[in-house]
VMD Tcl script that draws the C-alpha trace (Angstrom):
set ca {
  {-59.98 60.71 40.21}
  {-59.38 57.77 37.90}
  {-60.97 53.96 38.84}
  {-60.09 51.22 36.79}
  {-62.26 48.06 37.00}
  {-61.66 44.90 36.95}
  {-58.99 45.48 33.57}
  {-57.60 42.50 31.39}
  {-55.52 42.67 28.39}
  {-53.78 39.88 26.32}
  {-51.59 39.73 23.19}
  {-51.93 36.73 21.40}
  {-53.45 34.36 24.11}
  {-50.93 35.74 26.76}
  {-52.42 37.50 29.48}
  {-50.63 40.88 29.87}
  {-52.75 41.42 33.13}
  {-56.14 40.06 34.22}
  {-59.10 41.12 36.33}
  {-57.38 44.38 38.01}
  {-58.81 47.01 40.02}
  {-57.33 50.37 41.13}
  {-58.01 54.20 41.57}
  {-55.76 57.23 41.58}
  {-57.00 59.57 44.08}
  {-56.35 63.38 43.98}
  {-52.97 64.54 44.64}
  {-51.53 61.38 44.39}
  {-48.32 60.61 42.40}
  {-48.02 56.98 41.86}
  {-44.57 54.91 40.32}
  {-45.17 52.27 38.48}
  {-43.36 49.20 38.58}
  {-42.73 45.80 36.66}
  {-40.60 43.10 34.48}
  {-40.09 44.16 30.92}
  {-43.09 42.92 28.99}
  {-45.22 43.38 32.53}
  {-47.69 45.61 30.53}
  {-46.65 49.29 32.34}
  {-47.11 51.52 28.94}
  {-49.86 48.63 27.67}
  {-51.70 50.19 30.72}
  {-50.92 54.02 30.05}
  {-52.01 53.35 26.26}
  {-55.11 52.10 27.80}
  {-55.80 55.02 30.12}
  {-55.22 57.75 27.30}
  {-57.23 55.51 24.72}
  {-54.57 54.44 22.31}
  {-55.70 51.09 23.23}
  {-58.77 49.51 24.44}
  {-58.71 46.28 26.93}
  {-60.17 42.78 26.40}
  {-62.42 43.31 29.46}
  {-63.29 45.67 32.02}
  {-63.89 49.33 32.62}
  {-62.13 52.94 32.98}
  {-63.90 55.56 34.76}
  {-62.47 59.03 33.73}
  {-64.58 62.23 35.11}
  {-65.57 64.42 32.74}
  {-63.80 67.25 31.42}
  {-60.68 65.45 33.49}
  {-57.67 66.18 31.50}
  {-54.44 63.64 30.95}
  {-51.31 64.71 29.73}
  {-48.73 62.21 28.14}
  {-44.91 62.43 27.73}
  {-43.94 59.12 26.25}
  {-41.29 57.43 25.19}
  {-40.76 58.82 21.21}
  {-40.35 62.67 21.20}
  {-41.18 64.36 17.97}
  {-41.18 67.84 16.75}
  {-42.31 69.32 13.56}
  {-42.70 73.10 13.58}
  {-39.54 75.51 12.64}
  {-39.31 77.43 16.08}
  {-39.33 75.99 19.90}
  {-42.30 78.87 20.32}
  {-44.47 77.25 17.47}
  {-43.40 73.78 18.62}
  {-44.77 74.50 22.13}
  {-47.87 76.20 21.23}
  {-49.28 72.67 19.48}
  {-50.12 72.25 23.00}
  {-52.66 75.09 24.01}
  {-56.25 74.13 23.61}
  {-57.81 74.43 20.35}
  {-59.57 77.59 22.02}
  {-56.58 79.34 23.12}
  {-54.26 79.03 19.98}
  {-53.20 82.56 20.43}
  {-52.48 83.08 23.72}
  {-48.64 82.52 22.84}
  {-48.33 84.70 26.04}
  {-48.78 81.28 28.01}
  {-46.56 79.49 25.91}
  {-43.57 81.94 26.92}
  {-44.69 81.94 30.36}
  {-44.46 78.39 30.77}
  {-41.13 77.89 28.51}
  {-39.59 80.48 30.33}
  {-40.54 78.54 33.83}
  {-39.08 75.60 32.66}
  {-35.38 77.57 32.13}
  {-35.43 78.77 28.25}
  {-34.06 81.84 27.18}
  {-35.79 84.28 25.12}
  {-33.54 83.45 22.09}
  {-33.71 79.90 22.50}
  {-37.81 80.52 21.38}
  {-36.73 81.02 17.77}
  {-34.32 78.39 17.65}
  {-35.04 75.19 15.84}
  {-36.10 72.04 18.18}
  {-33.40 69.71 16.41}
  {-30.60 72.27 18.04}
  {-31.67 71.77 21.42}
  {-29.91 69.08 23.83}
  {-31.65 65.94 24.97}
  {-32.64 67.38 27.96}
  {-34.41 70.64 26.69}
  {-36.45 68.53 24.30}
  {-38.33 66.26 27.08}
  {-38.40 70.42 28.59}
  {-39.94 71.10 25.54}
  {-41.95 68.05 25.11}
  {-43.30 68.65 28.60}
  {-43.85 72.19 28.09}
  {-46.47 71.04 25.63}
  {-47.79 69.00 28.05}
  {-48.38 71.71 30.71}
  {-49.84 74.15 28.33}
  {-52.58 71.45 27.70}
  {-53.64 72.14 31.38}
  {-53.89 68.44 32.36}
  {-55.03 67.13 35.79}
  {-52.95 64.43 35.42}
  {-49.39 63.50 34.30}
  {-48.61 59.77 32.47}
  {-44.57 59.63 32.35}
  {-43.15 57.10 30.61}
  {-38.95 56.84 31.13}
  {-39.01 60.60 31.50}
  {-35.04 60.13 32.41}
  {-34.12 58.48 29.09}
  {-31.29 60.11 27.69}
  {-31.19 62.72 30.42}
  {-27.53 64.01 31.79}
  {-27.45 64.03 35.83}
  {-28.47 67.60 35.84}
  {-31.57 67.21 33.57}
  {-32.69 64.56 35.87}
  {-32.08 66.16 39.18}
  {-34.28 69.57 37.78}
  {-37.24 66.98 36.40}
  {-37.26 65.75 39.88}
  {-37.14 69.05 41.37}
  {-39.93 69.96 39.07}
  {-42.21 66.76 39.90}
  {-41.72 67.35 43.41}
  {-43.68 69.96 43.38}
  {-46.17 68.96 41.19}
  {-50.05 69.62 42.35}
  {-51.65 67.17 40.38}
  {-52.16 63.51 39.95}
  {-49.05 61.68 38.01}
  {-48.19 58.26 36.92}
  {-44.53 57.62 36.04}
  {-42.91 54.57 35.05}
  {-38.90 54.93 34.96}
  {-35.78 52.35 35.31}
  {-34.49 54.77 38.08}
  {-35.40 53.79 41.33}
  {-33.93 56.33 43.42}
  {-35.88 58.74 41.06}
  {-38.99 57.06 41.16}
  {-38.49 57.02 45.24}
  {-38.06 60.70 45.30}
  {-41.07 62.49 43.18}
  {-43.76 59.31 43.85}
  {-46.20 59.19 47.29}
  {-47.30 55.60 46.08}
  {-45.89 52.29 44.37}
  {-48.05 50.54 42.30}
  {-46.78 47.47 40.55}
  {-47.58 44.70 38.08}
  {-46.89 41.14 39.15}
  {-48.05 37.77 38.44}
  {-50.51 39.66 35.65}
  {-51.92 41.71 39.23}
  {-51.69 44.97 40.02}
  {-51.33 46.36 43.80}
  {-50.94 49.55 45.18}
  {-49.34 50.86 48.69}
  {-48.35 53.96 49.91}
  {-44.28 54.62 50.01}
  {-41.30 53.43 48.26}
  {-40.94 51.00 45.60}
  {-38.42 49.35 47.91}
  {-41.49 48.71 50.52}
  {-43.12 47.31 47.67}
  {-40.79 44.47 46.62}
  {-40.55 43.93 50.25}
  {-44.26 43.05 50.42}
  {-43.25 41.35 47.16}
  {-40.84 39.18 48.57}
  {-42.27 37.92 51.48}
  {-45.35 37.04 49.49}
  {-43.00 35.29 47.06}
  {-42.24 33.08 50.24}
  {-45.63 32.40 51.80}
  {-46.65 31.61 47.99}
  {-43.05 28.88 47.78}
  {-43.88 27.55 51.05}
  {-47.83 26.72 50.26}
  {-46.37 25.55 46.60}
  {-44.29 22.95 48.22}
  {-47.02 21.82 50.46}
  {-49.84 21.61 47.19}
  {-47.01 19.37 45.71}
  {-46.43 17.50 48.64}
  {-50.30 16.96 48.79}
  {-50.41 15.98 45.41}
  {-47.85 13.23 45.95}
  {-49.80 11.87 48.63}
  {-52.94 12.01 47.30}
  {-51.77 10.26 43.86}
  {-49.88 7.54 45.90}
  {-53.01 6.51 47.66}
  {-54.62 6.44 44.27}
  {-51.99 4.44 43.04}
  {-51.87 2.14 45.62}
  {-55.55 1.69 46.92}
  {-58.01 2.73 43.43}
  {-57.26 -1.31 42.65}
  {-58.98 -2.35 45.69}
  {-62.92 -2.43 46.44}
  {-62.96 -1.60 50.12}
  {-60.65 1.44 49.43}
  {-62.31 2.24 45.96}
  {-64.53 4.98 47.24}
  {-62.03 6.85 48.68}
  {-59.69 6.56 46.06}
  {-62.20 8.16 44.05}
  {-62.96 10.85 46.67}
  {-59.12 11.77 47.00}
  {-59.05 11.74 43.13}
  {-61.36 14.51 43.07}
  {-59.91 16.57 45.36}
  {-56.71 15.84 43.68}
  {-58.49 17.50 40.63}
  {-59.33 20.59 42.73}
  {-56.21 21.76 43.73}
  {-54.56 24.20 41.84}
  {-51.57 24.27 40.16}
  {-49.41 26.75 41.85}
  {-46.74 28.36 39.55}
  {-42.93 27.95 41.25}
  {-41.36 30.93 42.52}
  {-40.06 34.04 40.56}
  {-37.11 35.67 41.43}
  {-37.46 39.78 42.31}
  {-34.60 40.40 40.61}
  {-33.59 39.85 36.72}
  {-30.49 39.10 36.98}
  {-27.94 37.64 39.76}
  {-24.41 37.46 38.72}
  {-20.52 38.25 39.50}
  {-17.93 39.75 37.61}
  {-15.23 36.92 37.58}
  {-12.33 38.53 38.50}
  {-8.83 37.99 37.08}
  {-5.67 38.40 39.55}
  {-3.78 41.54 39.41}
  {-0.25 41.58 41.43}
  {1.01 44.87 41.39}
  {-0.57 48.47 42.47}
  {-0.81 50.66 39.06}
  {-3.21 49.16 36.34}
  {-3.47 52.01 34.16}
  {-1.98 55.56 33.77}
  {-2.89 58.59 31.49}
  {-1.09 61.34 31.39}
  {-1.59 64.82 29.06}
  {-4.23 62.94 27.12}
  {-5.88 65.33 24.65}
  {-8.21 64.20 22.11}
  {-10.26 66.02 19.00}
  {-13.14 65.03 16.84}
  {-12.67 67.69 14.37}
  {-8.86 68.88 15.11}
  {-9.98 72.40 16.06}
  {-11.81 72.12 19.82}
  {-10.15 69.83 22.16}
  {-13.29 67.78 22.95}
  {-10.58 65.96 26.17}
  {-7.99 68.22 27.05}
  {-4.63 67.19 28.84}
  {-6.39 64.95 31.26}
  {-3.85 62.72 33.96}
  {-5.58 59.99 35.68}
  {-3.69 57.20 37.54}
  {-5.53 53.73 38.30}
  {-4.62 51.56 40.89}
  {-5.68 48.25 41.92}
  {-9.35 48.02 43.76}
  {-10.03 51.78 43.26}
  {-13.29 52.45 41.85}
  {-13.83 56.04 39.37}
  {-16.69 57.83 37.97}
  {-16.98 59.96 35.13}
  {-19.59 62.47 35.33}
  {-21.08 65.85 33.68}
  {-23.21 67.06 30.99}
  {-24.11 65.12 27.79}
  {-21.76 65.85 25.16}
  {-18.88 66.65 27.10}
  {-16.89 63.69 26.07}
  {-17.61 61.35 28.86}
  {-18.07 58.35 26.63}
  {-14.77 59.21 24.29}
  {-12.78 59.24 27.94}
  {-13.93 55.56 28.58}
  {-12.84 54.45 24.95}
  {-9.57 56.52 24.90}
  {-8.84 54.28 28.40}
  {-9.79 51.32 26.45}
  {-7.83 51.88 23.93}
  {-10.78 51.91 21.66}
  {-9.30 55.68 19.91}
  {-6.11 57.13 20.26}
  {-5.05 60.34 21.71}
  {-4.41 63.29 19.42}
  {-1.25 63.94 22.56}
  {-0.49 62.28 25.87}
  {-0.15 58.54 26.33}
  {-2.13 55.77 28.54}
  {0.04 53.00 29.48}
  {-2.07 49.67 30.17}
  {-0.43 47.66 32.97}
  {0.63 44.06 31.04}
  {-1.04 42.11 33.74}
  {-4.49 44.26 33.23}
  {-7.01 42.03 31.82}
  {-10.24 44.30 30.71}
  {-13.70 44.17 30.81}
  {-15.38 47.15 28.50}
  {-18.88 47.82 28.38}
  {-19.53 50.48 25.74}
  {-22.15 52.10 23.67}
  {-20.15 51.13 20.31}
  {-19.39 47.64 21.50}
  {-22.67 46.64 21.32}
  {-22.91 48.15 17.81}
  {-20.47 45.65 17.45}
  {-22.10 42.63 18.08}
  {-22.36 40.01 15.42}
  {-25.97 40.48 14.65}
  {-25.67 36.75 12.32}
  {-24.20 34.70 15.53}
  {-26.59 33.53 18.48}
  {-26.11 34.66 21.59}
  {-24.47 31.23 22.85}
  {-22.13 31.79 19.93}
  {-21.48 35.55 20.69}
  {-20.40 34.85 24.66}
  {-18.43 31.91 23.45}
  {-16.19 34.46 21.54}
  {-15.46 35.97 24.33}
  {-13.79 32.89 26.08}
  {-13.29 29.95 23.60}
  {-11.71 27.89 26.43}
  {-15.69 28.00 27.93}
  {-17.19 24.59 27.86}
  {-20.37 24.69 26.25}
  {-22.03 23.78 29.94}
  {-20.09 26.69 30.95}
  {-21.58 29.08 27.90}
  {-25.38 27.89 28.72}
  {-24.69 28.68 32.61}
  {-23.83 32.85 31.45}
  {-26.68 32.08 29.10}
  {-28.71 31.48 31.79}
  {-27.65 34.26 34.32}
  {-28.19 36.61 31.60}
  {-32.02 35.86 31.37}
  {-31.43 33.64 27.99}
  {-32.06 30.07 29.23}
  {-33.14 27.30 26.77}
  {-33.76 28.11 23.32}
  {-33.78 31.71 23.76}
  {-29.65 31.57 24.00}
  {-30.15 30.26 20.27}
  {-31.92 33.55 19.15}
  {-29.68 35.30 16.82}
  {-28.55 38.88 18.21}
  {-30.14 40.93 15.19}
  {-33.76 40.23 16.49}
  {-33.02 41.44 20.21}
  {-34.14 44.52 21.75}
  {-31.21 47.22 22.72}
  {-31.77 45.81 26.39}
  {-31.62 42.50 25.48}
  {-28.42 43.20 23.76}
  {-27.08 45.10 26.54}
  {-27.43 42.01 28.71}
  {-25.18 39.67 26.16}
  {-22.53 42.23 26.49}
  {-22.59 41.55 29.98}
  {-22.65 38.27 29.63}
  {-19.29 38.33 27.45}
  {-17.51 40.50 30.38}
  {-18.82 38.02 32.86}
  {-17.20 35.22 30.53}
  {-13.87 36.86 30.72}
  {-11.88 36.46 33.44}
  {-11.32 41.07 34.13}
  {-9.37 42.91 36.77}
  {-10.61 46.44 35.48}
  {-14.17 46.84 34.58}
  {-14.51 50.16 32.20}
  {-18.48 50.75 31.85}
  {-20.01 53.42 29.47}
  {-23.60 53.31 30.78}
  {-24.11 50.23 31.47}
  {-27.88 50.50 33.09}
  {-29.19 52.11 29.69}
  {-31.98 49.96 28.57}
  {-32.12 47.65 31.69}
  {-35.01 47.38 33.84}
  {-34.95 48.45 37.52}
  {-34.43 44.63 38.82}
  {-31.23 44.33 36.74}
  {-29.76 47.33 37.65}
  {-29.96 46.27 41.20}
  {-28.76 42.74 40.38}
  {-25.82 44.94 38.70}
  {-25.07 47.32 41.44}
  {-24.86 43.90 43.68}
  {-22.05 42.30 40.91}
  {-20.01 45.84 40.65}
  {-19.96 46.11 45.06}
  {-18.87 42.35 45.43}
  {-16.22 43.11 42.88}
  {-12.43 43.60 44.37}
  {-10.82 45.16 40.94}
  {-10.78 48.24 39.61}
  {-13.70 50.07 38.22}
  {-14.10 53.06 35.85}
  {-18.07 54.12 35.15}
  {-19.73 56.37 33.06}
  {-23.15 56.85 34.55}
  {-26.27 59.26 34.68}
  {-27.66 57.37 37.92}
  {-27.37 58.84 41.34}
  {-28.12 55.62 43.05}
  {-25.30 53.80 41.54}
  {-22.72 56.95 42.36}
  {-24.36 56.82 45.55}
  {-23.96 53.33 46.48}
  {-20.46 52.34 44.80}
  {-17.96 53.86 47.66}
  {-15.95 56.25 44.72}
  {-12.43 57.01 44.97}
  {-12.04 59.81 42.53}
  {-14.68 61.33 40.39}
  {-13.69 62.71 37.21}
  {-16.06 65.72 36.29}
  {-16.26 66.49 32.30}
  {-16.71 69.99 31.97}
  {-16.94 72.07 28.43}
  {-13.89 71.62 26.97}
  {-12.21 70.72 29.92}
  {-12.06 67.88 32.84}
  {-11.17 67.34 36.20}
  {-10.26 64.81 38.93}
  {-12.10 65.35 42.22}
  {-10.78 62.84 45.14}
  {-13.76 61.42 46.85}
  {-17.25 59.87 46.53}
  {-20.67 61.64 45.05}
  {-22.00 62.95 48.45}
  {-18.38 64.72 49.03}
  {-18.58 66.47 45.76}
  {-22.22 67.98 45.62}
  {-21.26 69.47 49.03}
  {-17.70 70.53 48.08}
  {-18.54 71.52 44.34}
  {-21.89 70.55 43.27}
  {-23.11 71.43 39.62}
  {-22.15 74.86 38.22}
  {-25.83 74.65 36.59}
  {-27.69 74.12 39.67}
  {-25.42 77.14 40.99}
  {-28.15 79.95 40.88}
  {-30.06 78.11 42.88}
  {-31.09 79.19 46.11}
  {-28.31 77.51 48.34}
  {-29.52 75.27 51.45}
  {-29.54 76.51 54.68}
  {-28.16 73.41 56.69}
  {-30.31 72.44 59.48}
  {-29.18 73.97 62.94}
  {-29.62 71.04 64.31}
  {-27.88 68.89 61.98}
  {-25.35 66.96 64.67}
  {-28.03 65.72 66.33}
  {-30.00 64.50 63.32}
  {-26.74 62.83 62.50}
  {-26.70 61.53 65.83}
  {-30.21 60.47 65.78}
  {-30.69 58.94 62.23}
  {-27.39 56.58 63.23}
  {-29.11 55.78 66.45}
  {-32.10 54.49 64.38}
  {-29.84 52.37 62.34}
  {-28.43 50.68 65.26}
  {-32.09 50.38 66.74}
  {-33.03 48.45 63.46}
  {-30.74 46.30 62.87}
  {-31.03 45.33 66.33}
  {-35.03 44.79 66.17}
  {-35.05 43.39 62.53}
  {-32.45 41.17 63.55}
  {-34.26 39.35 66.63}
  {-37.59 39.24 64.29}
  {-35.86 37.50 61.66}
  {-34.04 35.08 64.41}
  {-38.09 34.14 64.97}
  {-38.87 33.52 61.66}
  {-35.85 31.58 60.92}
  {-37.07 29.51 63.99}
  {-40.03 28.92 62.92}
  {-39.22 27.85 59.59}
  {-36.79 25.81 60.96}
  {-39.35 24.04 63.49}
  {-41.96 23.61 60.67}
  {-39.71 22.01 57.80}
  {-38.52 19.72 60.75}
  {-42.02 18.72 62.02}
  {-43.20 18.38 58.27}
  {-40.49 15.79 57.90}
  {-41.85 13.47 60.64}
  {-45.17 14.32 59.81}
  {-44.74 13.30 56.33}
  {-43.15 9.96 57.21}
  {-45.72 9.17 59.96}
  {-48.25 9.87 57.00}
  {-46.45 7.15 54.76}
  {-46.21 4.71 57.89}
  {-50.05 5.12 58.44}
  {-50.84 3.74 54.70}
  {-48.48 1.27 55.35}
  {-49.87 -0.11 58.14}
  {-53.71 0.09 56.61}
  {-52.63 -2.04 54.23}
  {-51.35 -4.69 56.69}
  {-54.67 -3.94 58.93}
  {-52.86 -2.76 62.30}
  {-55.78 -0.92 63.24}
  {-54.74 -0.49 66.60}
  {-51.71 1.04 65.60}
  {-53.14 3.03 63.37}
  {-55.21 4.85 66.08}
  {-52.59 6.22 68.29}
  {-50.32 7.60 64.63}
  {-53.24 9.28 63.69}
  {-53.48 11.21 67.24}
  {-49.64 11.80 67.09}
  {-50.61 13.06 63.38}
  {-53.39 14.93 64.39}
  {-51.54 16.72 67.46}
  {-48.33 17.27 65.22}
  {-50.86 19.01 62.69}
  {-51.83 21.44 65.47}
  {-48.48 22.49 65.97}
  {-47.30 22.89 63.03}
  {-50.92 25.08 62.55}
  {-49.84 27.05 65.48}
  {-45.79 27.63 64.25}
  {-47.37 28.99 61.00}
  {-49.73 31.70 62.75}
  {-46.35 32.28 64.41}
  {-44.79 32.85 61.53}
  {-46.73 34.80 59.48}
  {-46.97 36.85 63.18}
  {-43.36 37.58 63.08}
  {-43.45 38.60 59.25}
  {-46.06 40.95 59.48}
  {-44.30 42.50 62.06}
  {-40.58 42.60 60.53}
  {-42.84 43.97 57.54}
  {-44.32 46.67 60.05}
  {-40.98 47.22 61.16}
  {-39.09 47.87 58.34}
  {-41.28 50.35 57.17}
  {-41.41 52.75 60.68}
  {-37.34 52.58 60.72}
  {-37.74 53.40 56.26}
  {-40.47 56.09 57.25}
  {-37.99 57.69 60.34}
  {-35.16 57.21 58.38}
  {-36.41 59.25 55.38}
  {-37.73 61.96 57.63}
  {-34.55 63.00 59.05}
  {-32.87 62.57 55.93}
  {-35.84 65.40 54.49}
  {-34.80 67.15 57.50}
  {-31.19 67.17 56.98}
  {-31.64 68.47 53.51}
  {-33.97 71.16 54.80}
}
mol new
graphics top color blue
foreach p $ca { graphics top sphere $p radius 0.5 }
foreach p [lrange $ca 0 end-1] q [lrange $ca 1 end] { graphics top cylinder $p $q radius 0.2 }
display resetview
């Protein structure tokens, strides 16, 4: 329903994207993905007309309608009724009838229509926002970071609500697993392109990366070429007899093109460095109350004992004092009642909303991760510099001009610098991009001490194998023993509790059966494809070695005029080349295939896991 054209856009000389071509067919509900700075709302501005390109064309039927729920929420009518009726067409301003039909779908109560906007939570004012939204009858839905500042619960009803959405829809979000859950198609933005498949994002950056590789591999051989071609130059542009084709390779030398080296998928790739802990108990709180206001217990008479290697979440609701739990732990406040006794050998990494208030904004970022270990070598400071995403001069940037994500990232950096044993995290994706929260989740599963997390994302309390969960309630918390999966089937959210309950699946042994049989299966057949392509690779870097010094002994021996010699190297060179032709067929063969592969085991895989949530 929408066709874009052959798009470009630059700021400032930079090319944001350039010469891109796509549609968005009916029914289709596309995630869009992409570095920071990759141009993902540059391209929704473009498609709503807040901005217009440098080249190219957008094709928008008439009378099609598209709806946009940015980034920056406002409000500024007196009631959530008036507030939502800004969106009905200019022709239906009365009809407030729809407007409570549509606010009451989305889960507001009929008082909450006469209540000011500014005394809602964060998660009924993107309701409201989109409620506005809706009533404007769009075909289409543009979503930019829909999940910022959303609790768990907020998030999972969004993607309930997508989920079922008829229409076309765009979304760009930091959350994978939420993007993977409401999207039928990943489109993303890479090397100023844009391409589109059907599925996952995670089938996406596997196209990604083995295009990465076949664009390395025929890098290294332009360079190689390049070599060659200049040596010959070099040696033979002197010389009359050889003058003509010293010119001829100089030409081609001038043809081919500058390839740009390879880009890592991910942001970030790092490890917590991890300080030695000898005994078993690291930290223990017991009665801890706390109070904002010395009337309502905000943390009430909460026990929690750490021990070494276990890993904790805190979870619930916003405002329910998950953040002041992580900084009574740290002993960033102190409890009103109750004591927390740090282990003396406990050596803490803390990752919290107010510490990176607390950065120096004056200092540069070298000088900010250097506070956090003075004993670092300056070598050493440049390295977390580096990991961090601030190489070169950008480490000298001073930390008031960084964006919150950028900042986020040096905070990191100075927990990275610090020898830790217990890592206490207060949101610590917030403001990174979907690559570094991967790179993240990597760091926090290869780390062996203990870990205490405050986080809205699924896929991380999915992923990190949880010992105890600690569920903040209103006014009141408590410690659930087990991971994420154990507790939405044990417990689950009290808001989510009218619900209709799911019926589980009577067949849901055998699907259990079945989807671990497919695992098996995969590994298995992945396995033996990737044995090939290692092969292969193998073979050609080891017949591009030879072939490369058979090249060098062939202009060698033209310059001493063994002719004769010459003839049978070339037909060794020649034959080689046809190998070495053949192993690359192979292996581009064997990667389509692993590609092919991966994504019938991913498509089987998520079938029975619809199935076993049927």
């Amino acid at each position: 329903m929408i066709k874009v054209d052959n798009l470009s856009m630059s700021y400032g000389g930079n090319p944001v994207f350039e010469d891109v071509s796509f549609s968005i067919q009916r029914g289709e509900r596309i995630g869009l993905v992409g570095r920071n700075g990759s141009g993902k709302t540059t391209l929704f501005r473009i498609l709503i007309g807040m901005e217009t390109q440098d080249a190219g064309s957008v094709h928008i039927p008439k009378d099609y309608r598209i709806g946009y729920l940015n980034q920056h929420i406002q409000f500024t009518q007196m009631t959530v009724l008036d507030e939502a009726g800004l969106g009905l067409p200019e022709e239906e301003k009365e009809n407030l009838y729809k407007v409570e039909k549509i606010l009451f779908g989305l889960g507001f109560s009929d008082e909450d229509l006469q209540k000011s906007p500014s005394l809602l939570s964060g998660g009924y004012h993107l309701r409201l926002h989109l409620a506005k939204v809706l009533l404007s009858e769009p075909d289409c839905l543009l979503l930019d970071e829909p999940t910022n500042y959303l609790d768990i619960v907020s998030v999972r009803w969004l993607g309930r609500f997508l989920g079922q959405w008829k229409g076309e829809l765009m979304l760009i979000t930091h959350d994978r697993e939420f993007m993977d859950s409401v999207s039928t198609h990943t489109m993303g933005i890479h090397r100023q392109k844009m391409r589109k498949i059907k599925g996952s994002s995670i089938a996406f950056f596997e196209q990604i990366v083995m295009e990465e590789e076949v664009h390395e591999r025929t890098r290294v051989n332009v360079v190689k070429k390049k070599a060659q071609a200049e040596l010959f130059i070099e040696r033979f542009g002197a010389k009359a007899s050889k003058a003509s084709q010293a010119q001829s390779r100089k030409k081609t030398l001038e043809k081919i093109p500058v390839l740009e080296k390879l880009k890592d998928i991910y942001h970030l790739s790092f490890e917590f460095n991890e300080a030695p802990f000898a005994g078993k108990k690291i930290l223990e709180a017991k009665e801890v109350s706390f109070s904002y206001d010395s009337k309502v217990p905000l943390i009430e008479k909460v026990s929690l004992s750490l021990e070494k290697g276990e890993r904790i979440a805190i979870i619930g609701k916003n405002g329910r004092g998950k953040s002041t739990l992580v900084r009574l732990l740290s002993k960033d406040l102190d409890p009103i009642d109750g004591s927390i006794k740090l282990s003396d050998n406990a050596q803490v990494g803390y990752f919290g909303q107010t510490n990176i208030e607390r950065l120096h904004k004056d200092q540069t970022i070298e000088e900010e991760i250097s506070l956090a270990n003075p004993k670092l070598s300056i070598t050493q400071i440049k390295a977390i510099c580096g990991l961090m995403m601030f190489s070169g001069d950008f480490a000298k940037k001073r930390i008031s001009v960084l964006s919150g994500g950028e900042r986020s990232r040096v905070l990191l950096g100075k927990i990275v610098a610090k020898p830790c044993n217990l890592l206490l995290l207060d949101e610590p994706t917030h403001h990174l991009d979907m690559e570094s929260i991967e790179a993240l989740i990597d760091a926090l599963e290869a780390f062996q001490g203990t870990i205490v997390i405050v986080t809205h994302s699924e896929l991380i309390l999915q992923r990190l194998p949880l010992d105890k969960i600690v569920i903040c309630h209103s006014g009141k918390q408590e410690v659930f023993e087990g991971g994420y999966e154990e507790f939405l089937e044990k417990i689950g959210w009290s808001e989510e509790a009218s619900a209709k309950p799911r019926k589980k699946n009577e067949n849901y042994q055998e699907l259990k059966k079945r989807k671990a049989e497919i695992i098996v299966e995969r590994s298995k057949v992945l396995k033996s494809l990737e044995s090939e392509i290692q092969k292969c690779e193998a073979q050609i870097i080891e017949l591009e070695a030879i072939q490369e010094k058979d090249q060098k002994e062939c202009m060698d021996l033209s310059s001493k005029s063994q002719g004769s010699l010459i003839q049978g190297l070339l037909k060794t060179v020649a034959d080689r080349q046809i190998v070495i032709r053949n192993l690359y067929e192979q292996l581009e063969s064997f990667s389509n295939s692993l590609a092919q592969k991966k994504e019938q085991f991913s498509n089987s895989i998520d079938e029975i896991e619809r199935l076993l949530k049927s």
